[in-house]
C-alpha positions in Angstrom: 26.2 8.2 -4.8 25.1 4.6 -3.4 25.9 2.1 -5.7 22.2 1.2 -8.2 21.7 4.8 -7.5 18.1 5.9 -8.9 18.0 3.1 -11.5 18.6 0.9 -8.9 16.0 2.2 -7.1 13.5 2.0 -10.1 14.3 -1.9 -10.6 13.4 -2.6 -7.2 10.0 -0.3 -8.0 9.4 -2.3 -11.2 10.0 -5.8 -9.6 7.6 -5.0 -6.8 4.7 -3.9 -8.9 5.5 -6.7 -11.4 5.1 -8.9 -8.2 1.7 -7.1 -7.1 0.5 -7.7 -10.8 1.3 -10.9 -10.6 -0.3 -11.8 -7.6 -3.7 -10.0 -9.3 -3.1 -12.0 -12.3 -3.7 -15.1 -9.9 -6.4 -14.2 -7.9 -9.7 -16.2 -9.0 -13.3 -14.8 -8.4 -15.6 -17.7 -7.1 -19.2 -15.5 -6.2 -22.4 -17.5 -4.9 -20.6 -19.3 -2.0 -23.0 -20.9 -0.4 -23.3 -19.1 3.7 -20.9 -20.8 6.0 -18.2 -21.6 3.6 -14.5 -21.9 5.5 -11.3 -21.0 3.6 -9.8 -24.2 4.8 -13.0 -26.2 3.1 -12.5 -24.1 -0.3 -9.4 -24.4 -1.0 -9.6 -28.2 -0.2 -12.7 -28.4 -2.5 -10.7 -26.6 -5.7 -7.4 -28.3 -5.4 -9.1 -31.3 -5.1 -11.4 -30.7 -8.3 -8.1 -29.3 -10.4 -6.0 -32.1 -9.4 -9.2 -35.0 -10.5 -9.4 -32.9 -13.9 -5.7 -33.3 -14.3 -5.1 -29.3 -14.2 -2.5 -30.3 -12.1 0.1 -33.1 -11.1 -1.8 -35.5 -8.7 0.5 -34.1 -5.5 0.5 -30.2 -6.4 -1.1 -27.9 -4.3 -2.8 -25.5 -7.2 -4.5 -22.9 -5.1 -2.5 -21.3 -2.3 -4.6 -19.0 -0.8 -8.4 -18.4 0.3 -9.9 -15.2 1.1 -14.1 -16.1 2.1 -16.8 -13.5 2.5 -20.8 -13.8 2.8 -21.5 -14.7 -0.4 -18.4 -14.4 -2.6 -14.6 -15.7 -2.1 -10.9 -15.0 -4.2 -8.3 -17.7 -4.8 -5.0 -17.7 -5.3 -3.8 -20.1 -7.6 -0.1 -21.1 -7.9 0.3 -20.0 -11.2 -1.7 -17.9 -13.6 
């Protein structure tokens, strides 16, 4: 038998959906975007409000990911 065998095998499983759940955990909901809003002009828009409220250190980077669509966008922030 290969060494881990099948619990080896279910770690791997658990650390991977962990990971996926975490990632969910993370992902912010913005609806109402106005039409014609860019990723690149999002994301600069919340990590600039976060860092101004102090949610974050003046140099972090809090959301890292953008995902846009017509009228709604998700966010991934750094950290749930």
């Amino acid at each position: 038998s290969a060494p881990g065998g099948l619990s080896g095998s279910l770690a791997m499983m658990s650390a991977a959906a962990q990971s996926v759940q975490d990632k969910i955990n993370r992902e912010l909901f913005v609806g109402n975007t106005p039409p014609g809003t860019s990723e690149a002009l999002l994301m600069q828009f919340l990590n600039g409000a976060m860092r101004r409220v102090a949610l974050c250190p003046p140099d972090a980077t809090p959301i890292l990911n953008c995902r846009t669509n017509a009228k709604f966008a998700f966010v991934e922030c750094a950290s749930v």
